[in-house]
Every structure is written in C-alpha cells, then in structure tokens.
C-alpha positions in Angstrom: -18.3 46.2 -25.8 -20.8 44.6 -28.3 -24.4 44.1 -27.6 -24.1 41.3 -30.0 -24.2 37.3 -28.8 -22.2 34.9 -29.8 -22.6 30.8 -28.9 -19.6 30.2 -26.1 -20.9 26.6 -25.5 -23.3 24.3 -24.5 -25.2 22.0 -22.5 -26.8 18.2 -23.4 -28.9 16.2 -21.1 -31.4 13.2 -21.9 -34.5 15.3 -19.6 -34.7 16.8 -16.8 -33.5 19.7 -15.5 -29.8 21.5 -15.4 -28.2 23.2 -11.6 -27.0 26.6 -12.3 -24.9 28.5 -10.1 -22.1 29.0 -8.1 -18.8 26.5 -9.1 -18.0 26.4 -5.2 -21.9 25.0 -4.7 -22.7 23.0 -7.5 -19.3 20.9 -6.7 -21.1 19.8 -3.5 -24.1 18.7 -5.4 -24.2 14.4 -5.6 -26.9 13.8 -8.1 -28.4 10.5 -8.5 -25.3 8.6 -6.2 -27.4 9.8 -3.0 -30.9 10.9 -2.5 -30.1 14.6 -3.9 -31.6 14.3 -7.4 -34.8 12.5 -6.1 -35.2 15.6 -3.2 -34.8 17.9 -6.1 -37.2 16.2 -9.1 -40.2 16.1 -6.0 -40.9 19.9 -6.3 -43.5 20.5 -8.7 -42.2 23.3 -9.6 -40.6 23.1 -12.9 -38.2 26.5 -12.9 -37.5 27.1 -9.5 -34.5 28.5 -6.8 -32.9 25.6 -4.6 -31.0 25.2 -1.8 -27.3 23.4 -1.7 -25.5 23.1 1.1 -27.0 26.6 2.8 -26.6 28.5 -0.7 -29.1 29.1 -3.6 -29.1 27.7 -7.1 -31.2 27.6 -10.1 -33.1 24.8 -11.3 -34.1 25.4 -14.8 -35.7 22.5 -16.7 -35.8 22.8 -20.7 -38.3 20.1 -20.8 -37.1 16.8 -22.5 -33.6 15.7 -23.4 -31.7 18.7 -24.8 -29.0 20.6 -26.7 -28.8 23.9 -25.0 -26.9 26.6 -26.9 -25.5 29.3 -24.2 -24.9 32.5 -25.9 -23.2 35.4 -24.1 -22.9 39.3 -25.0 -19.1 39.5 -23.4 -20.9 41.3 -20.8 -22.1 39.4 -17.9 -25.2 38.6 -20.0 -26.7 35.2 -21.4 -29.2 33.5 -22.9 -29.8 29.7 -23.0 -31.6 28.4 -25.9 -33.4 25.1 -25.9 -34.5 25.1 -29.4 -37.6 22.7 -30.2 -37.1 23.4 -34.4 -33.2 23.5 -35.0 -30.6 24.3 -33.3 -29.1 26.7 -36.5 -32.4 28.7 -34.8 -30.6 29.7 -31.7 -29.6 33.3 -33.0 -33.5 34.3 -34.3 -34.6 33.2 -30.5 -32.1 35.3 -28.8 -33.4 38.7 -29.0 -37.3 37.6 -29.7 -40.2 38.7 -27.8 -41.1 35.9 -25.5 -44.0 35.2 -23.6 -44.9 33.6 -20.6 -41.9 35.0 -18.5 -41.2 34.1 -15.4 -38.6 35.3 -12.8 -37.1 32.6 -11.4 -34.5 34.1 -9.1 -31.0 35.3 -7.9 -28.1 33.3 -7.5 -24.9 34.7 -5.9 -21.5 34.2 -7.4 -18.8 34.3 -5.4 -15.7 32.0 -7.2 -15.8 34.3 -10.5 -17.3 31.0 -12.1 -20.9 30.1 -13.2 -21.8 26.8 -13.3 -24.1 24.5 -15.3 -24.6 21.2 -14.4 -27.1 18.4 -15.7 -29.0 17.6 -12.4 -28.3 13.6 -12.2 -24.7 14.3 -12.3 -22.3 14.8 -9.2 -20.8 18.0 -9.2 -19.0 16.3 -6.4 -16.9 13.9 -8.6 -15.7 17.0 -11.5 -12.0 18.3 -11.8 -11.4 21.0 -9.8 -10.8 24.5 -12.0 -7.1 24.7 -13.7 -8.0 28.3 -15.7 -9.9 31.3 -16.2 -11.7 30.3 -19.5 -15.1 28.4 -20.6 -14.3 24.7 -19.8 -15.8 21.4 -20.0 -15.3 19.8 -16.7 -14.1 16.3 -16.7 -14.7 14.1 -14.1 -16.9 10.7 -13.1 -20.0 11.6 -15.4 -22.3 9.5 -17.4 -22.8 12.4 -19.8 -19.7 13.5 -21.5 -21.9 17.2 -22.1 -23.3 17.7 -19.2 -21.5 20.6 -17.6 -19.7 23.9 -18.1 -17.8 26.0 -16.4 -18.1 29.8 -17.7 -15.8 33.0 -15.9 -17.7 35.5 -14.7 -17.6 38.8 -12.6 -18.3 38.2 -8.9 -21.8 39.0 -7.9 -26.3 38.6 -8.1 -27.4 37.2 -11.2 -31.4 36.8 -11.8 -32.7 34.3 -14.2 -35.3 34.8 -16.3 -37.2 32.3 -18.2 -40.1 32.3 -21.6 -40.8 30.9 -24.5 -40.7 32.1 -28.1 -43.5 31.3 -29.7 -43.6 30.2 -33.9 -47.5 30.7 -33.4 -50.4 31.7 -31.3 -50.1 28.3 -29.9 -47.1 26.4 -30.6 -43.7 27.9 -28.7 -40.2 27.0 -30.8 -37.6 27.4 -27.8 -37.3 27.7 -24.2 -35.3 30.1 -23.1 -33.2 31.6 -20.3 -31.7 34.9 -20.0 -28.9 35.6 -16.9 -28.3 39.1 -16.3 -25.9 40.7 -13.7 -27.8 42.7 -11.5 
C-alpha cells in the first residue's frame, strides 16, 4: 500500500467542536435537542476525550466555523486539515512539522466504522449504515455537512492534534492525525 494521502471527504460546521468515534456511540449522541451539547461545550478543555453512553469519544475543536478536509493513506491512517489560508493547502499541511502537539487520546472501534459528527447535531436522528463505503449520513440535521461515516478496521485509534505554523507566530492549519495503534 501507498504512504501517500488522498482527500476521502470532509467535514463543515459553523464553530465548535466535531465527536469522533465509534458509529455505534456517536448514534446515541442528542446534540443541542437535550442538555448533551451544553454538558459537552462546559469543559474548558478545548481537545479533549469524552464520555457517551459508558464509551469514549474524541472531541476535537478546529476553532471557528470550518471546512475540514479528511485525508487518509488507505491504511488506517488520517489526517484532518482545518486550513486557516486555503483549502487547495490541505496537501502542504499533511506531512509538515507541527508544533504544539498534543495527545488527545484513544478511542475504541468496534462497528468497523469511524464516525465524525458536528457536536450540535443528533447522532441519534442519522440513517442507520446501508454499506461498507465513506458516506454522508442523512438524517434530521440542520447542517447538510456535518457528518461522515468512514470504514475502518476494528480496534484503538489515538488522536493527535498541532498546528502548522506559516511563521514563528502565525499557525496556517489545525490539524488532526488518527493512527491505528
């Protein structure tokens, strides 16, 4: 297999953060049509592991309303690219030397399917899954972009977050690497 990434979707949201995780426990998530959101957006953290009905997911905020490119090497690997330049950028962020990294933690996957969900949405109210491929869920959203569904192989994942920075000051993209452990 390639080392190389290629762009197998993305993910918009208007600000604040995205769920990412297991299908089975994200669908349990309700967003902003109970308390759940406003539990979640109290943390001060702003990259940090939560809990969903007894399991673990990853809350990952790419600060503002966003267009995050998901790239993936075909190997249980990807990176999420919130680009603050353009989003043509996404590739020359990919493999960059970031700074600022932070382990955010391990989520288990145990339906062979990752997914990434825009927090104010309800996982609860999505289509259940009809194949094995990269789909975007349908269901009662507010955000037509707000969630994917990607197949993946059965097990740990840790998430990693930096930034990439243009400067010694000024960062150009936020970024997320999940790795099969």
């Amino acid at each position: 297999m390639s080392n190389k990434f290629n762009e197998i979707g993305h993910v918009s949201t208007e600000g604040g953060p995205i769920l990412i995780g297991d299908y089975k426990v994200i669908t349990k998530w309700n967003g902003i049509d109970t308390d759940d959101y406003d539990k979640l957006i109290e943390t001060p953290e702003e990259d940090f592991m939560y809990k969903i009905a007894d399991k673990t997911v990853a809350v990952w905020n790419p600060e503002g309303g966003s267009f995050i490119g998901i790239h993936s090497n075909h190997q249980d690997k990807f990176t999420f690219i919130k680009s603050y330049t353009k989003y043509e950028d996404d590739y020359k962020y990919i493999g960059a030397v970031g700074r600022n990294e932070e382990i955010i933690g391990d989520v288990e996957i145990f339906s062979n399917t990752l997914l990434i969900l825009y927090a104010p949405e309800s996982g609860v109210l999505l289509e259940p899954l009809k194949e094995n491929s990269i789909t975007r869920l349908k269901g009662d959203l507010a955000f037509e972009e707000s969630v994917l569904s990607i197949p993946v192989t059965n097990g740990t994942y840790r998430l990693v977050t930096d930034f990439v920075f243009g400067s010694e000051t000024l960062y150009q993209a936020k970024r997320l690497v999940i790795t099969k452990l």
